[in-house]
Structures are given as C-alpha cells and as structure tokens.
C-alpha angles and dihedrals in degrees: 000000000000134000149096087312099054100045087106123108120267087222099138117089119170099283091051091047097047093039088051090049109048093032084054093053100038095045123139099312100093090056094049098038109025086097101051093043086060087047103053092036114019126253090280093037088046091053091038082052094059086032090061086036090048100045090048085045095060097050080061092049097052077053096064085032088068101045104037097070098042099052097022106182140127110274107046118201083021093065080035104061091033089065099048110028116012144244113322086040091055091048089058099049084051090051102055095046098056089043086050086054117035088046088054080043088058109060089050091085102062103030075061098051087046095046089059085043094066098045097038109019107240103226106234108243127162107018102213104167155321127252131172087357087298114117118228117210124186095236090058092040085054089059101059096034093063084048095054088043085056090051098045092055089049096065083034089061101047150309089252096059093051091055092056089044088056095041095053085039089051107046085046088060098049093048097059088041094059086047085051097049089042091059100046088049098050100027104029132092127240081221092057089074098062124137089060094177129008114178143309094268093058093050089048091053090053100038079058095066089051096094093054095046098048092042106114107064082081095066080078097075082043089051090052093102092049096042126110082187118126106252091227091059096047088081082059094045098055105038083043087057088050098052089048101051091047094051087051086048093058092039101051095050095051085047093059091040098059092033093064138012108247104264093067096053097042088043097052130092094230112022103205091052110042077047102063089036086062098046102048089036109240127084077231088082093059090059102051088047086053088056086064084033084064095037087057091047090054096045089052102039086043084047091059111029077063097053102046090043084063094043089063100035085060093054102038090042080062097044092241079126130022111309090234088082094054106065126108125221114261092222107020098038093222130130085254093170085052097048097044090056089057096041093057087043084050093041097055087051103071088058082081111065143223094292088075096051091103089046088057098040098046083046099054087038093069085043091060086054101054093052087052098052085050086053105044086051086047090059088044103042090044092051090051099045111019095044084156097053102129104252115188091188113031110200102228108236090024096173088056096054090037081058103036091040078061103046086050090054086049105043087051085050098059084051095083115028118093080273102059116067087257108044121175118264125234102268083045091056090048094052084057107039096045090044087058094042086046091047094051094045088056088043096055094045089047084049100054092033092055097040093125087063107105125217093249089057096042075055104048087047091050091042124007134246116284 
C-alpha cells in the first residue's frame, strides 16, 4: 500500500511495540493508587477488581486483534469505524481516542513534577493558585512543564527516537518494580494485607478506574502505519500487553499491601513508596521506587502523547479535521502539527496540579469507553457486511466477542453516569462534554472547507492506494 496515509516511518519492530504498549498501560498510577485501591476494596477486592477488568479487556482486545491486521494503518478506531461505518462515526471514534489520550497525557505533568517533588522537595516558589485543596506554585509547575516541552520534542523528532525513549523508560520501570516485589516478599507481613474486602462500593470505585489503567494496548492500532511487525503477529502482541499489565497490576497491589499496615499507606504521600521505605527500612528505599515511578510516568505520558498525535493526524490527513493537523514533517516524517497540539494540551495542563490528576483520569475513563464501544460495532458491523475483508488473524466465535467487546463498552459506561455507583462529577462531565462540542465544531468546518475532497481520495489518505 502507499499514499498520504502511509509517508510515516516504519520505526516500530516487536520490542518497540511491546515495550510502547505495555509502558503506555502500566505507567505511573499503581504507584500513585495502589494504596487507595486497597483501601476502598480490600487487598482481594482491590485484585478481583483488575481480574473482572482484565478478562472484559481482553474481549475488547480480541476485538482490535482482529481488525488491526487486517486494516493496518495509522488512526485506529478512526480507519475502523470508516470502514465500517462511515464518516461521523468515524469522527466520533476519532474523537473519543484522542480525548482518551491526551486526558491520560495530561496528568502526566503534574504527577511528574510531584514525583521529583518527593525525592528532591520542590521550594515553593510563585503561588499561583489552589485546586482541589493542592497549591500550585510556579517553581513545581516549572518542573513539569519542561518535562512536558522534552517530551514533546522526542515524538517531534521521530517516531525512532520515541521507541528508544520508551524502551530505556521501560526497562527502568520494571526494574524498580521486581526490587519492589522482592522486598515485600522477603521483608512484608501477611497482617499487613487486612482488610482483605471491604464492600461492593469499594470494589465498584476501583473496577471504574480499570479503563484508564488498562488504556494503551490500543496505540498499537494507532502504531500499524509505522510497524515492521508481521501482521499475523500484531493479535500476539496485544492480547500478550494486556496480560502483562494486568499481572503487574495485581502484583503490584498485593506487593504494597504486605510491605506496610494500612495506615501507613493510606497515610503517605505517595503509597508505593512510603510503602517499600518502610519495608526495606530507610526512606532511601521510596526514592529509588519514585525513579521507576518517573520512568513509568514517562513511558506512559511518551506512549500517549504518540497515539493521540496519530489520532488526529488520521483525521485531519483525510480532511475529516483541519488539514493543519495532517502534515507530516519534511525531515522527521512525523505528524509534527499533530504532536505540537497535544503537547501544548499536555503542557497547560501541568499549570493545574496534582489536585486535578482524578479529574483527568475519570474523564478520560468514559473517553476510552466510547472508543471502545466505535471499535467493538466496527467488528460487528464488518463481519456482517464485509465476510470477504482479508483477515490475517480471524477471532473464533466472533458473534460472542462482537456481543460481550460491547457490553463491556457498555457496563463500563454505566459506571459512570448518575445511574452507576461512580458516576462523573460535574467539572468531569464538562471536560467531556466541551472536548466533543469542540471536536464537532472542528469536523463541520473541515467538512464544508474541504468540500472539493472527493470520497476516493478521503479513501486513498485513510488507507492507501492498493
């Protein structure tokens, strides 16, 4: 295949791809919230929780292992949905992930900048204001900012040079996880772990994070027009990330529960941490946990800054959004348009502080569904009408995982609207809800601007030109 759609660099072989995907999806959160999912569930609550979230996940993976290989281009959901749908739909796939994304994406700034903060105290310099009960000086926003600018530069500069960012950033993280585990085994206490269940509400609260902490398998869809991956191994590769993030998940939560009682992780600033300090018995021990903390944090935030870069760049490449999103970098062959508007995104956002992280994370939750939801009808509605699509990889009782990837999309769903035990707040809803208006506003003037762009050309830019 060749076209606008396929000028990007084939950087990505099997290691990259593994190491962006399962660096995107483990990121910085269990460090942050393996304590307070003990807390609200139990230890046991709190793993049953990521065992329930891990076995619907991968009906939705089987889902994109499906359809990856057998439409491998750059956008995801967005090709996905094309195909199979249309062009609002599409939009609105396209829409979602990037939301999904770039709102993950955006926490990343200040969980950095309060990551450096706990192993090297950040003076407090510039009060600029308070949110969600956090203060946000200048000097600790600074920090994150110049991270976010560093990041930014990495995806500008080529996909390559993403990939051996995420390797380094990856192997780092894991490190410091297996340290971690070793300690709790040798060093924790079996009556540390109590309680081991608390309530359904508390197992709810934590089953709703589950989206948010498992979003990142999917930038491999988004990764298809920059692979030198066999098509037939892509299905491996993504069911095999998400196993893997959900082991370390469970892992990590039954770690942090022997290493410390529960006051003392429900009582830290950071639970993991103050967990393994107190385990191997010098405050020594936290800080070297928060170096793979930050390497986690830059996995995940280099993971999808990427993705949603690419999101963009497919819809805008097909003039579904405006075309200045859709250009490709003359040197680096990256969308560079497309990156820069994430990274500023990125960028504000760590002007917020960390008081704003779960606002960030609930809201990009109910984005993730959504996509998920675009990408499970897709499967359906291309099995039923498009038999004959070459699949190089055919999911077996295709009709049952069609059904069960979109409950899933809808049980996550409830979740979080006034009727689920979660539901959004009110400055949640209106991340959502202006993201989507903002969106749609961008799509009808791209429409009307772009009215001289014919269907066979929309086509060759989504998918190349057989």
């Amino acid at each position: 295949m060749s076209g606008d759609n396929q000028t990007l660099q084939k950087a990505f072989g099997t290691k990259d791809v593994l190491a962006l995907a399962f660096g995107t999806m483990v990121g910085w959160g269990w460090i942050m919230l393996s304590g307070a999912w003990a807390a609200s569930a139990g230890m046991l609550g709190a793993i049953g929780a990521y065992v329930v979230g891990a076995i619907l996940c991968v009906f939705v993976g089987m889902v994109y292992a499906e359809l990856t290989p057998a439409i491998p281009c750059t956008g995801g959901g967005v090709v996905f949905s094309y195909k199979a749908m249309g062009y609002w739909p599409a939009v609105i796939a396209g829409l979602a992930t990037s939301f999904a994304y770039i709102g993950v994406a955006a926490w990343e700034g200040p969980a950095f900048a309060t990551a450096i903060d706990y192993v090297v105290p950040i003076p407090k310099i510039g009060f600029l204001w308070t949110i969600q009960g956090f203060d946000v000086y200048g000097s600790w926003a600074l920090i994150a900012i110049a991270a976010s600018v560093i990041i930014t530069m990495v995806n500008y500069k080529g996909a390559k040079q993403a990939a051996i960012f995420q390797s380094i950033a990856t192997i780092g993280l894991v490190t410091v996880g297996i340290i971690f585990v070793f300690g709790g085994a040798t060093r924790g206490d079996i009556s540390n772990t109590k309680p081991l269940f608390t309530d359904v509400k508390g197992f709810a609260s934590v089953l709703l994070m589950v989206p948010a902490m498992f979003v990142g398998f999917d930038v491999i869809p988004q990764s298809a027009g920059e692979m030198n991956v066999p098509l037939k191994k892509i299905p491996k590769l993504l069911i095999l990330s998400i196993c893997a993030a959900a082991a370390w998940y469970m892992i990590m939560i039954m770690t942090t529960c022997l290493s410390a009682p529960a006051a003392v992780r429900e009582a830290g600033v950071i639970p993991v941490a103050d967990s393994m300090a107190y385990a191997f018995g010098s405050p020594i021990w936290g800080k070297i946990c928060i170096v793979g903390a930050i390497c986690g944090i830059l996995t995940s935030w280099n993971g999808f800054l990427y993705g949603g870069a690419r999101v963009l760049y497919s819809l805008a490449n097909a003039k579904m959004l405006p075309a200045f999103l859709g250009e490709i970098h003359p040197k680096y062959n990256t969308p560079s348009n497309a990156v820069l508007t994430c990274g500023i995104l990125s960028t504000f956002s760590c002007l917020l502080g960390k008081g704003a992280l779960v606002w960030f994370v609930n809201a990009s939750s109910f984005g993730v569904v959504i996509m998920y939801l675009m990408v499970a009808l897709s499967f359906c509605f291309l099995r039923k009408n498009q038999p004959d699509l070459a699949r190089p990889y055919k999911v077996k009782y295709g009709k049952f995982v069609g059904a069960m990837a979109i409950f899933v999309a809808f049980f996550f769903a409830w979740l979080y609207t006034p009727l689920g035990p979660s539901p959004l707040i009110g400055i949640e809803w209106l991340l959502v809800i202006g993201w989507f208006i903002l969106g749609l506003c961008l799509a009808f003037y791209a429409k009307n601007k772009y009215r001289y762009f014919t269907e066979q050309e929309r086509l060759i830019a989504l998918f190349g030109e057989e």
